[in-house]
N, C-alpha and C positions, 0 to 999 in steps of 0.2 A: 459539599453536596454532590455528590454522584449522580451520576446521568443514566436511565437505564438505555444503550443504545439502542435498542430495539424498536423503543417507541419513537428516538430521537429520527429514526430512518424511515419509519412508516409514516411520519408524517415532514417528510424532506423528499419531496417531488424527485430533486436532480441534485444528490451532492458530489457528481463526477466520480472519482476515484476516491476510497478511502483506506487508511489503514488503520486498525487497530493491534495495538501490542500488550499485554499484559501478564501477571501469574493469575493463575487458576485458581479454586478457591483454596484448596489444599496448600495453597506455595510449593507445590513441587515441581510442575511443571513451568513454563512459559507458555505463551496463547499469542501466536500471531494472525491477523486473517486480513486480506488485502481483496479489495471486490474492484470490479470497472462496470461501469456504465456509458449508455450510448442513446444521442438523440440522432444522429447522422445511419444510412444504409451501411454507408462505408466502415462506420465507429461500430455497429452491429455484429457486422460477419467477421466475429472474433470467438475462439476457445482459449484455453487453457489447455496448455499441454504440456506435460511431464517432461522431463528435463533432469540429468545426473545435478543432483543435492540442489534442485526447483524447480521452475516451471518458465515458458515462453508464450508468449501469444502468435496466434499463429491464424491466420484466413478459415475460417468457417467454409466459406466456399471460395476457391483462388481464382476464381473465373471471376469474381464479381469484386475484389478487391480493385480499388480506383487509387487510392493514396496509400503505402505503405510508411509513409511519414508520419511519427509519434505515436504509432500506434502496435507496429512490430517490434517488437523489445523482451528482454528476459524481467520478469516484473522481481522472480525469487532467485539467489544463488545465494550458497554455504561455501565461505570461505575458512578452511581451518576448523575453527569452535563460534565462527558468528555469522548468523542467517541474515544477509541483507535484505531488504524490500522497498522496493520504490517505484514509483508509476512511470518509468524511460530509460533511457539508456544510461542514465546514472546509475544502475545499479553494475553495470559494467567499471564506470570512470570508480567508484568505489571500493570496487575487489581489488582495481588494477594496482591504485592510490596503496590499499593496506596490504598488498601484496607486495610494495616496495619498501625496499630499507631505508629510505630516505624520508619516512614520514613515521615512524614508530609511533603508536600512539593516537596520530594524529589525523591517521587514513580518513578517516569521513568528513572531517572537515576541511582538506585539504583539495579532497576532493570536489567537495560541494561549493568551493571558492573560486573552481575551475568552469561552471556550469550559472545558468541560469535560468529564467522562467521561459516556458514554451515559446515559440518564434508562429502561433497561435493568433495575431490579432483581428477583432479588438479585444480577445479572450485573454491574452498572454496567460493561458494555464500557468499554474504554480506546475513546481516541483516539488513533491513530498518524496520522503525517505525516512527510513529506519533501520538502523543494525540493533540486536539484540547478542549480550553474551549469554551462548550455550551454558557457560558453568554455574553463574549466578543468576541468569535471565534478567538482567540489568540491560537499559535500553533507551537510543535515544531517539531521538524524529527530527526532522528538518520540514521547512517550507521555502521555496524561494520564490517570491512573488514580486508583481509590479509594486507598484504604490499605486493604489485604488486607482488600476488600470493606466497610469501613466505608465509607458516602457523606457521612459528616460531614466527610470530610478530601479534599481534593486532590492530589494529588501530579501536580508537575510536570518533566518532565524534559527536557531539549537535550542532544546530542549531535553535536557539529561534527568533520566530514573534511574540512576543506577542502584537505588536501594529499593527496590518497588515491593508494597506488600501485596501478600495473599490476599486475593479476589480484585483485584484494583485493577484499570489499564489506561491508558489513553487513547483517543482518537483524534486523527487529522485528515483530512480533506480536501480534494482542490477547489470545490467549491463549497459557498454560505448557502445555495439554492438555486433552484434555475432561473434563466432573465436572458435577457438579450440587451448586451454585453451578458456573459453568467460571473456575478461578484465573484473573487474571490474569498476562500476560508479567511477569514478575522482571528486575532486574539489567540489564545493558548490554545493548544488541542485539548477536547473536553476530558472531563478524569468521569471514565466509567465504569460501572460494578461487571467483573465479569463471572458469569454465576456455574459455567459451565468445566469440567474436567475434560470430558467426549468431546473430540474435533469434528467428531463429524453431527453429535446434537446441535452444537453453538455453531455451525455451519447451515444447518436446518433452519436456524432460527434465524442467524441473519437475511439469510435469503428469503423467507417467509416475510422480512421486513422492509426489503427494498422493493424498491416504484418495478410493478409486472411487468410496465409496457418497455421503462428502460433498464432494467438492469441485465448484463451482459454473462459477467463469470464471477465466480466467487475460490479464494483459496484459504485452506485454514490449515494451519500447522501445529503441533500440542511437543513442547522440548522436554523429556524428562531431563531435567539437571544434573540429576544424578550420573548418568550415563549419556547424556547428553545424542541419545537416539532420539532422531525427529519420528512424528505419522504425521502425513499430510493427506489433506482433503479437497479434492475437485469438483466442484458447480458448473457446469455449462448450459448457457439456454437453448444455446442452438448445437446443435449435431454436425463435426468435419463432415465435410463432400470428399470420398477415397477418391485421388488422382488417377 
């Protein structure tokens, strides 16, 4: 059973950070789209901003920035033929990883064995992540989480599509919903129908879906396979302050 995202997020108050990855309805493309949300001033005064082959998060207004911990990072980078996406600085430790000869194959995970859930408590955010292959749009996700909020334990988890059909995708999360402690995401990422070709409709759409008061940026990327040229698409709620 398929989940339509759409409704899944219109009625999910606060599910932090999410990504979804999938092919379009055609199978020709890939479809990634990666959103942030914010209940803090600090978690707020955030854009999205373009970036050679992705995107960084960057101060909405730099004057009012308190913390730039966990929350300034490159969320997108295209290494070679595969688009990374992850909500920290892991999206760094993962180009670095499969940019080295020493791990052939094996960059993402190698990576993500080096890293753990946010230093956040009593929240310990997870860590999600995603690489997609450009040629096939074959794709996997990770979460690294506490164990239902203990920080003594790690939990790690892989999740491999490498054969994904037409219209299909996944989604994961760092959070179940908002709370105080905010649960972490549970269980598999959900398998949802993705109905859209246009990056920038099913960008429309998601953002028409997430919570008004918190959702922050939104990006969405559409890979033709074929030629393996991205378009990418940017959401911002709030408008840079020019220095």
């Amino acid at each position: 059973m398929k989940e339509n995202l759409y409704e899944y997020l219109s009625g999910n108050e606060y599910p932090g950070r999410g990504i979804c990855i999938g092919k379009t309805p055609g199978g020709k493309k890939a479809l990634i789209a990666y959103f942030i949300m914010g209940r803090s001033v600090n978690s707020r005064n955030r854009v999205f901003d373009s970036i050679e082959g992705g995107i960084r998060t960057m101060a909405a207004d730099p004057s009012k920035m308190t913390d730039p911990h966990l929350i300034i990072y490159n969320p997108v980078l295209t290494m070679d033929h595969t688009t990374i996406v992850t909500n920290g600085d892991q999206t760094d430790t993962i180009r670095n990883f499969m940019a080295s000869n020493n791990f052939p194959g094996f960059g993402f995970e190698a990576a993500l064995n080096t890293r753990t859930f946010e230093d956040d408590g009593p929240n310990w955010t997870p860590r999600i992540s995603g690489v997609v292959d450009m040629h096939t749009g074959g794709y996997k996700l990770s979460i690294l989480k506490s164990d239902d909020g203990n920080e003594k334990s790690v939990q790690r988890f892989i999740f491999d599509y490498l054969q994904p059909l037409a219209g299909v995708g996944h989604f994961i999360s760092t959070y179940k919903c908002n709370g105080n402690p905010i649960p972490s995401f549970a269980g598999e990422p959900l398998s949802v129908t993705m109905d859209e070709e246009d990056p920038d409709k099913y960008g429309a759409k998601l953002w028409k879906a997430l919570n008004e008061d918190n959702k922050v940026s939104l990006f969405v990327r559409t890979i033709d396979l074929k030629t393996q040229k991205y378009k990418d698409v940017i959401i911002n709620k709030y408008k840079a302050v020019e220095e």
